[in-house]
MIDOSE-1310 file (N, C-alpha, C; in nm, 2 decimals, decimal comma, always signed):
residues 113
xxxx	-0,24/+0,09/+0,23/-0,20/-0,02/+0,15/-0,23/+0,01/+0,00; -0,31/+0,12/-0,03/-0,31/+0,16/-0,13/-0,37/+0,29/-0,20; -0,34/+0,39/-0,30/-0,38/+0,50/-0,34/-0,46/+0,50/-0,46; -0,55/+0,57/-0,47/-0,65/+0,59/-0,63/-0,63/+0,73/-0,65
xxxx	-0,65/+0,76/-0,79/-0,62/+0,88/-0,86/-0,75/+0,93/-0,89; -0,86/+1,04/-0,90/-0,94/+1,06/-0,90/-1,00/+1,01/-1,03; -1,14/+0,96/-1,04/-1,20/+0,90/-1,18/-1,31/+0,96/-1,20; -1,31/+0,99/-1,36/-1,46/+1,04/-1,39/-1,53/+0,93/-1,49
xxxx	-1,63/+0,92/-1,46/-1,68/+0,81/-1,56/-1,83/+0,87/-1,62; -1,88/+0,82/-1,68/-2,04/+0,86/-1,75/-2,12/+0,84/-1,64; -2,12/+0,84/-1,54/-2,24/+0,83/-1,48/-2,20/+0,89/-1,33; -2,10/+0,89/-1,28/-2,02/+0,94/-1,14/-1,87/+1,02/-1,20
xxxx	-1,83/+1,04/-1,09/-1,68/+1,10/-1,05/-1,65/+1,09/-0,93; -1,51/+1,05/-0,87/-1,48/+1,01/-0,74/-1,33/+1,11/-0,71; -1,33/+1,16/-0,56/-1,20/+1,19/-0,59/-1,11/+1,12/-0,55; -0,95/+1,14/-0,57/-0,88/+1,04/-0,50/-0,86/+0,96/-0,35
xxxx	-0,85/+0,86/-0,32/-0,87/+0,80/-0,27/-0,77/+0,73/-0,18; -0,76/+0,66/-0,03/-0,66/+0,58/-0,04/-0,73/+0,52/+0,09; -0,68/+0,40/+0,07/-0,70/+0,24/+0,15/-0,63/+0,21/+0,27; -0,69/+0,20/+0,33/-0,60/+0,14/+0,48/-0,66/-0,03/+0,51
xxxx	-0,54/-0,11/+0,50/-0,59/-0,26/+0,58/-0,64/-0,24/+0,74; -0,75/-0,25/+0,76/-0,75/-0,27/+0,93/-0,69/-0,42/+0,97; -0,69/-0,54/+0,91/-0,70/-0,67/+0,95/-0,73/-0,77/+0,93; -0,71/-0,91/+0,92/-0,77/-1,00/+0,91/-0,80/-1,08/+1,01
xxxx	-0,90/-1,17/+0,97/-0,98/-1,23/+1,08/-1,02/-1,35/+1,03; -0,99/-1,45/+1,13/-1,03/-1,63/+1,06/-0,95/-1,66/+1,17; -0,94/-1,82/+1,18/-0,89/-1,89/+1,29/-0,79/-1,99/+1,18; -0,69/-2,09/+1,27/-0,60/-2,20/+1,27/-0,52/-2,14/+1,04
xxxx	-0,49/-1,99/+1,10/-0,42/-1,97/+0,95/-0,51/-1,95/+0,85; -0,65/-1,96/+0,83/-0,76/-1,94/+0,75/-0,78/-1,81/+0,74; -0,72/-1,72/+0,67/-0,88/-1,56/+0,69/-0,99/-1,58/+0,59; -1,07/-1,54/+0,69/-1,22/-1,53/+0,67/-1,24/-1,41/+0,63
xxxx	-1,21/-1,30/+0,64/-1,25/-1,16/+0,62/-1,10/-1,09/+0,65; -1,09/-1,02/+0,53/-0,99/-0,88/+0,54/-1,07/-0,78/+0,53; -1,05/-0,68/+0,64/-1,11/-0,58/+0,67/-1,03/-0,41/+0,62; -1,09/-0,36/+0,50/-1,02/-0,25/+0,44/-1,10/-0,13/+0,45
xxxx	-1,08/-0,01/+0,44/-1,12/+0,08/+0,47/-1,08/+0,17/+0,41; -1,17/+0,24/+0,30/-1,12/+0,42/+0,21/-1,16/+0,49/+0,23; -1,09/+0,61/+0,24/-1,11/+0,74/+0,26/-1,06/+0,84/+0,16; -1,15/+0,93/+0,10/-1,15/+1,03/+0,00/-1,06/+1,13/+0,06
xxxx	-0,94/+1,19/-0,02/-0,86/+1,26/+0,06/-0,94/+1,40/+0,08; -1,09/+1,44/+0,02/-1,14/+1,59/+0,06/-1,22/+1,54/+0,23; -1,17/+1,43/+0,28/-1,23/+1,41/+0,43/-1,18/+1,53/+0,47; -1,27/+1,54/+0,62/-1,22/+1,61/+0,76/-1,12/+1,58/+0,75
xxxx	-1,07/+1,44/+0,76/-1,01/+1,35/+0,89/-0,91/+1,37/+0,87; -0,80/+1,39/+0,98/-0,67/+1,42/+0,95/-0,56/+1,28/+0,96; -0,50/+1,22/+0,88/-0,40/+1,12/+0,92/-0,23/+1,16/+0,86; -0,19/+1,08/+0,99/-0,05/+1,10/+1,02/+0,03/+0,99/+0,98
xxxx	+0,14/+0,97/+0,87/+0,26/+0,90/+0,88/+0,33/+0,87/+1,00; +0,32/+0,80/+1,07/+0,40/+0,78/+1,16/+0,57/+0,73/+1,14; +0,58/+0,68/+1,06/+0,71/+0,63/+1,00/+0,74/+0,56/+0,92; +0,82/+0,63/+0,75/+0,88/+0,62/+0,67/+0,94/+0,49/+0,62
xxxx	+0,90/+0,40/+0,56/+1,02/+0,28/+0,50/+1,14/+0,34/+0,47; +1,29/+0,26/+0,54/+1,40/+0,32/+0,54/+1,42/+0,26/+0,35; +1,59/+0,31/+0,36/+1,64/+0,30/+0,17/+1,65/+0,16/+0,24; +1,66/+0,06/+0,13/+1,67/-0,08/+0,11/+1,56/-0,14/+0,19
xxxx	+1,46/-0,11/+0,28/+1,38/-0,17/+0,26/+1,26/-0,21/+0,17; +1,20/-0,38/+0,15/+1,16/-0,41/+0,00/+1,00/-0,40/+0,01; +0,95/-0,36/-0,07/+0,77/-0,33/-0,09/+0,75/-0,44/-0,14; +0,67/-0,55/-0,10/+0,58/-0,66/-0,19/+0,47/-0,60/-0,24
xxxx	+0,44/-0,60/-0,37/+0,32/-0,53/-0,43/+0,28/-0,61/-0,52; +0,10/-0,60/-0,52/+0,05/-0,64/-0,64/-0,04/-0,57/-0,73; -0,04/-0,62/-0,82/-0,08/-0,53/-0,94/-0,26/-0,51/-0,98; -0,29/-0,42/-0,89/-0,49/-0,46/-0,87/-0,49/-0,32/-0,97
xxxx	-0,56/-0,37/-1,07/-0,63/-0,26/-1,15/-0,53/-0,15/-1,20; -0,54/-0,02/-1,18/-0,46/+0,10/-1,22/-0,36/+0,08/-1,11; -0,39/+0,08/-0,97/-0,32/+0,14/-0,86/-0,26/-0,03/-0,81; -0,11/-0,02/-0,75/+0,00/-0,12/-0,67/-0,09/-0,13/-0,58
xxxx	-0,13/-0,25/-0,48/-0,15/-0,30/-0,38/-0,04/-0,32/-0,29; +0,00/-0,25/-0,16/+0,11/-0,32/-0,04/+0,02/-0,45/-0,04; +0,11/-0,55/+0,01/+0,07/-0,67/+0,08/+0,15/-0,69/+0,20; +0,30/-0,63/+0,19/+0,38/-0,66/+0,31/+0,48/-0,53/+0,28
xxxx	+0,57/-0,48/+0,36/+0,70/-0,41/+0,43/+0,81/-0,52/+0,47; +0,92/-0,55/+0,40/+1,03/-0,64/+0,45/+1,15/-0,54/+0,49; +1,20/-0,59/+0,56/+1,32/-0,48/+0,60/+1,45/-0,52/+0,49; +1,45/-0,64/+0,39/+1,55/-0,65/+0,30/+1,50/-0,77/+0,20
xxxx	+1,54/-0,76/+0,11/+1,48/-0,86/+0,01/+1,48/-1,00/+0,02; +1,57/-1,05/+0,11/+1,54/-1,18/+0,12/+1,44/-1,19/+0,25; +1,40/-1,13/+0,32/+1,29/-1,15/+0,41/+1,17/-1,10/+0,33; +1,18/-1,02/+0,18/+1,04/-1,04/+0,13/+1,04/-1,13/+0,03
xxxx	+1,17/-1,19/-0,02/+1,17/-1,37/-0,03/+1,04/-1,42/+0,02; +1,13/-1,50/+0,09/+1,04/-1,51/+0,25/+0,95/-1,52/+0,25; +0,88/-1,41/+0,29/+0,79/-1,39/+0,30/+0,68/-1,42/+0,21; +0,69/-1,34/+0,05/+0,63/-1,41/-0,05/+0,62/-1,56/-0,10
xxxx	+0,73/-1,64/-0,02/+0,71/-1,75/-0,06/+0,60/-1,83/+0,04; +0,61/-1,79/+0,16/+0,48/-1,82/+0,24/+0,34/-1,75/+0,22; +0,33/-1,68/+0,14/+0,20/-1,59/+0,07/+0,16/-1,57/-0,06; +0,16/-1,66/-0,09/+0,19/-1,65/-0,26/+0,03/-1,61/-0,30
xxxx	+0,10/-1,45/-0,40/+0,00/-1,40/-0,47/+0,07/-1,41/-0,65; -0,04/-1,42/-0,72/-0,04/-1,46/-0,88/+0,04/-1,32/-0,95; +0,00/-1,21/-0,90/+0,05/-1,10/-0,94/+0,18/-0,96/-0,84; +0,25/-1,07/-0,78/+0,30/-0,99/-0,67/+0,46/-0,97/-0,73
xxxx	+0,52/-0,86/-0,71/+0,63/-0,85/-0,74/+0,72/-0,74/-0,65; +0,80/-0,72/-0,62/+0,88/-0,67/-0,53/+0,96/-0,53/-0,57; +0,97/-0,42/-0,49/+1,01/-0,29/-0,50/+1,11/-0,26/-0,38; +1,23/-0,22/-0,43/+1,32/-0,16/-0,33/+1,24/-0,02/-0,30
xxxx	+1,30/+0,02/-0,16/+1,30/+0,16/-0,13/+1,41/+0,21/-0,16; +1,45/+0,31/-0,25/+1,56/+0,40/-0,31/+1,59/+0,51/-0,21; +1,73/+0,55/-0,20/+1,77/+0,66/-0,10/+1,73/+0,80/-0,26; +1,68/+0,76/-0,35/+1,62/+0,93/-0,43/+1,45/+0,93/-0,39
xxxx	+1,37/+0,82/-0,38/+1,29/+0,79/-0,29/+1,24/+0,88/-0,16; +1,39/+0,81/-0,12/+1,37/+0,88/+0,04/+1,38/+1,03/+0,07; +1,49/+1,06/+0,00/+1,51/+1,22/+0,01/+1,39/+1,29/-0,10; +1,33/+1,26/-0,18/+1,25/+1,35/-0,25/+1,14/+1,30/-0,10
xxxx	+1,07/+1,27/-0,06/+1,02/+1,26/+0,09/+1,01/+1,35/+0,17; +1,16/+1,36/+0,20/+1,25/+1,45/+0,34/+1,22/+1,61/+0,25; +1,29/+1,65/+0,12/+1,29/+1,78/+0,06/+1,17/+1,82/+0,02; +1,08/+1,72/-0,06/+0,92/+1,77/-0,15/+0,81/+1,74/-0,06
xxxx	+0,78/+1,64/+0,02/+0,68/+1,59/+0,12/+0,63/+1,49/-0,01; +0,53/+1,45/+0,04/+0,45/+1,34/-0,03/+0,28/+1,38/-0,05; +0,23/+1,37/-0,10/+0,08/+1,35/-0,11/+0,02/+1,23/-0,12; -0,11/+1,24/-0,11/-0,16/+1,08/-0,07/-0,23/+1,04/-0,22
x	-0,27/+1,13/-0,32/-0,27/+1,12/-0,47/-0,20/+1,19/-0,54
């Protein structure tokens, strides 16, 4: 859900980073707890893309700090209408998936910072 670029500051340095939502948790439409999880990309741990957002599908994103926040995956902009209008965040704004997107993907690969 989301990537960090490595930071050095006066007192630490981190390297980059990236966020996975596990979930939310609460009862009758309430969450109580979103459950997120980072991982430094010098881990062990190996993770896999399992599958690519096609072209014209729309990213809901919000704007946290340096780095885009996902909040949702719509398969076309008026389902992340939609969508956003039943989740309304203060700073969210919407991104197509581009077919130059997709092919720099398929030809260059991607990294996770």
């Amino acid at each position: 859900m989301k990537k960090e670029p490595p930071r050095t500051r006066a007192t630490y340095s981190s390297p980059a980073c990236f966020t996975l939502h596990e979930g939310d948790f609460g009862e009758g439409g309430v969450v109580v707890i979103s459950v997120r999880r980072t991982w430094s990309v010098e881990s062990n741990l190996r993770f896999e893309i399992v599958e690519r957002p096609e072209i014209g599908m729309v990213r809901v994103l919000q704007d946290v700090s340096d780095s885009p926040e996902l909040l949702h995956l719509s398969r076309d902009r008026v389902a992340a209408d939609r969508w956003l209008a039943t989740n309304p965040y203060s700073r969210a704004y919407l991104e197509e998936v581009s077919a130059d997107e997709v092919g720099a993907d398929i030809i260059e690969g991607r990294t996770a910072a």
